[in-house]
C-alpha atoms as one frame of an Amber mdcrd trajectory, in Angstrom:
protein
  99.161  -2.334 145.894 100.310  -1.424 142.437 102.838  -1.857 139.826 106.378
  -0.442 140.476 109.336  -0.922 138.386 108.739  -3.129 135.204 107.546  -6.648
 135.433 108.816  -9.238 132.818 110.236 -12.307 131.645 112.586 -11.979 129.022
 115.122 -14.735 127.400 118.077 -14.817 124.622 120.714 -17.284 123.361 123.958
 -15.763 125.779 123.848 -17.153 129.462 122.211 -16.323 131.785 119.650 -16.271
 128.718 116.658 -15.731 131.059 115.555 -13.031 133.364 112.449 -12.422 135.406
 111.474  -9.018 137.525 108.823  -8.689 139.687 107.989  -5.361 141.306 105.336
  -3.796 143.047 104.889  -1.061 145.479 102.373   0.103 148.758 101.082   3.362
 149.722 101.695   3.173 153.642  99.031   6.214 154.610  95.945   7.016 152.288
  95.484  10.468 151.799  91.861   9.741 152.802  93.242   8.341 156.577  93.712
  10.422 159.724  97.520  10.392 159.368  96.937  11.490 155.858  95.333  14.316
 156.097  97.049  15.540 159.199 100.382  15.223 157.474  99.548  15.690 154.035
 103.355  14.076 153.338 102.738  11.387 154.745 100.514  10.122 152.038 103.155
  10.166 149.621 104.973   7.249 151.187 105.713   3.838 149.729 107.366   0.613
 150.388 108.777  -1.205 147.777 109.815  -4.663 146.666 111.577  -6.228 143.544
 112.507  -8.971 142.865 114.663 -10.282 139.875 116.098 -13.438 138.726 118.450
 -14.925 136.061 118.287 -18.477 134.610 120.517 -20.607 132.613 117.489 -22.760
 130.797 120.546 -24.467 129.048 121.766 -26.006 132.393 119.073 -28.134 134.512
 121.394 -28.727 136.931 121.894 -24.937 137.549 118.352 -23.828 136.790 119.142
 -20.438 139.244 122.071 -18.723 138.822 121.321 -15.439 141.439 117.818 -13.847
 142.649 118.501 -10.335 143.880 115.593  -9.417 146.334 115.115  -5.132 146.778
 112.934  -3.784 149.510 113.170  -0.329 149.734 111.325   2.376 151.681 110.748
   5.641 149.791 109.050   8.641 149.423 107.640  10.119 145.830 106.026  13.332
 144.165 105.601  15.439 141.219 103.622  17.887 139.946 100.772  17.560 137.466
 100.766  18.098 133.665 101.240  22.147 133.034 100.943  23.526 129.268 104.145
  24.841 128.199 104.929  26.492 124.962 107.707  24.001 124.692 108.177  21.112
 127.425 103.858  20.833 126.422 102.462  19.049 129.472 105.506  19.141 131.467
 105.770  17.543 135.053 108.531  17.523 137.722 108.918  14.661 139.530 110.787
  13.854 142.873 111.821  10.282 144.530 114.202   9.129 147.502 114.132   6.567
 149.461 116.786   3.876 151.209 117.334   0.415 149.828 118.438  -3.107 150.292
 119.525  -5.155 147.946 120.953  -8.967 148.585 120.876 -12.460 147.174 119.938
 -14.505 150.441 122.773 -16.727 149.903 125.360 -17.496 152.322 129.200 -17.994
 152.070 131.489 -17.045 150.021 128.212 -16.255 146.993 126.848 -13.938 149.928
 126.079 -10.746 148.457 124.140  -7.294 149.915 124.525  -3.766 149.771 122.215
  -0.932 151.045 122.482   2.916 149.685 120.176   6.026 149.947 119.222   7.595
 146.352 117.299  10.354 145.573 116.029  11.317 141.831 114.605  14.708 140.277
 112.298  13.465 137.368 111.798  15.876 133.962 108.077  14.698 132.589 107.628
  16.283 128.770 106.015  16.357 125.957 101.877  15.257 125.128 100.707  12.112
 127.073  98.410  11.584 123.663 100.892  12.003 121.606 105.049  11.695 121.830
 106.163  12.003 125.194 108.899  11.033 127.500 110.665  11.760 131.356 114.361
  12.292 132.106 115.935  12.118 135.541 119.237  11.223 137.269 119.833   9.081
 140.661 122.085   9.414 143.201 123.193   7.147 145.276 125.401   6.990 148.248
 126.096   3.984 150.146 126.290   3.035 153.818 126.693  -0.254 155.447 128.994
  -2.037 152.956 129.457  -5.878 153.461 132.392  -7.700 153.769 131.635  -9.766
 151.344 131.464  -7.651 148.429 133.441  -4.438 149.703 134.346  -2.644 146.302
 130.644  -2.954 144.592 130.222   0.872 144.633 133.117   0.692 142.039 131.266
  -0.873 140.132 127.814   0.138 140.830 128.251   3.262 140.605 127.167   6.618
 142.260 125.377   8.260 139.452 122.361   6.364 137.291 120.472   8.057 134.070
 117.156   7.089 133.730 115.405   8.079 130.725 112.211   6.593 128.391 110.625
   7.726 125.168 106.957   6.866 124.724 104.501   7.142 121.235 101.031   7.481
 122.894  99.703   4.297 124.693 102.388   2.252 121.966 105.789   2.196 121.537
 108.447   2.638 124.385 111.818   2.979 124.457 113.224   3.074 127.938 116.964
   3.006 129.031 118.961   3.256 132.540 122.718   4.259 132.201 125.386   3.798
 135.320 128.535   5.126 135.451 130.848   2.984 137.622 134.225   4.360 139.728
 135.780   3.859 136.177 134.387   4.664 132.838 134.869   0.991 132.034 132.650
  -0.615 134.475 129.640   0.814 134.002 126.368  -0.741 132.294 123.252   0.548
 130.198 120.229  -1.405 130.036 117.384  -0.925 127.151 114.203  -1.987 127.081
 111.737  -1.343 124.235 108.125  -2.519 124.676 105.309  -2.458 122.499 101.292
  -2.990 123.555  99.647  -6.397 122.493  96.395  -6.232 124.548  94.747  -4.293
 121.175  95.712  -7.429 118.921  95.221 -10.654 121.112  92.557  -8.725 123.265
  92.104  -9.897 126.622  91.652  -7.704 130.056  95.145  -7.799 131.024  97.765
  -5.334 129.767 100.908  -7.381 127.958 103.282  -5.838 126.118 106.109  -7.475
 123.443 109.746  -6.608 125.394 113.065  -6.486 124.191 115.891  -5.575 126.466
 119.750  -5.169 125.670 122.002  -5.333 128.703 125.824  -4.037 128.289 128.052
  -3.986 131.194 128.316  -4.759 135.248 125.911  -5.490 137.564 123.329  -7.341
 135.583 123.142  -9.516 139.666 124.741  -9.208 142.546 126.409 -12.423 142.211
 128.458 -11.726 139.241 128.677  -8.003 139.607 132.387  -7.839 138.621 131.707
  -9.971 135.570 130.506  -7.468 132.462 128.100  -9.203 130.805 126.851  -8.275
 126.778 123.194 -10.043 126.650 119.659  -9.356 124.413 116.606 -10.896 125.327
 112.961 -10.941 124.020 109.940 -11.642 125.930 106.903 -10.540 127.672 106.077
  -7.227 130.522 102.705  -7.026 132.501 104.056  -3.659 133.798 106.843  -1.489
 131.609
């Protein structure tokens, strides 16, 4: 088991003013096991799982507004570091996989969707020194509920990921979406900076502030466009 996507808790003034993530991911065959070595591919399968949460702290009574929970099975490469004259240590990267995302509720808040993606990664730059990756999803849906029939408008088919990084310190990461319009779309920031060095410790936390513009912050409210910044702490960024 190891870290996935980022892991954080994160709060602001605007509700829902506080979000948690929790990701992690498995490598189903070793490349040391039978299966591993017989099908060398095999070892570069994972399963997935995410899970993330808003709050309203503000409202006891409605302590949970929507937990979106995102197994996903998937399979993921990339090269190692080569010296280039200008992309200097540059990497390609490859991931797809098939997901499921839903917020276990039932009724009329019901809310799942489930898509295939697959994402060419650009690694660049000096891992010692400024670095960064570039790479765009696609997605393609299959499945769609009842219950929320148009999310792809707003979800999107095409996602930018992107992230900036100063050594082992500063990072600025960001994840763009383009929805069936140009207006219902959403970009997410997060910038994270390293604290282990100054409060010491064995376990990696990092300072994390994340801006949120646009749809799909949850499931739940995926046709509402929320506008939200938050400050808090990552384990995993």
């Amino acid at each position: 088991m190891s870290g996935y996507k980022p892991t954080y808790i994160v709060a602001g003034t605007t509700p829902p003013n506080a979000k948690f993530q929790f990701s992690v991911k498995f490598r189903l065959f070793s490349p040391d096991s039978e299966a591993g070595r017989g099908v060398p591919p095999l070892s570069n399968l994972y399963f997935g799982y995410t899970q993330a949460a808003l709050w309203d702290v503000e409202d006891p009574s409605q302590s949970t507004i929507d937990t979106t929970y995102m197994p996903e099975l998937f399979f993921a490469t990339h090269t190692a570091p080569r010296a280039h004259e200008q992309l200097r240590a540059a990497a390609i990267g490859f991931q797809a996989g098939v997901q499921h995302e839903s917020n276990g509720q039932s009724g009329e808040d019901s809310r799942n969707v489930n898509y295939v993606y697959a994402q060419p990664t650009l690694y660049f730059g000096d891992p010692g020194g400024l670095n960064g990756q570039v790479g765009p999803r696609f997605r393609a849906f299959f499945s769609e509920s009842d219950d929320n029939p148009d999310i792809p408008d707003y979800y999107g088919h095409l996602e930018l990921h992107a992230a900036v990084r100063f050594g082992r310190g500063l990072q600025v990461a960001a994840i763009g979406r383009i929805g069936e319009n140009a207006d219902r779309g959403a970009i997410q920031i997060d910038v994270s900076y390293p604290l282990k060095q100054h409060i010491g410790g064995e376990v990696d936390v990092f300072l994390h502030v994340q801006y949120f513009n646009g749809f799909v912050e949850s499931l739940l409210t995926y046709q509402e466009h929320h506008e939200t910044l938050r400050v808090g702490i990552s384990f995993v960024r």
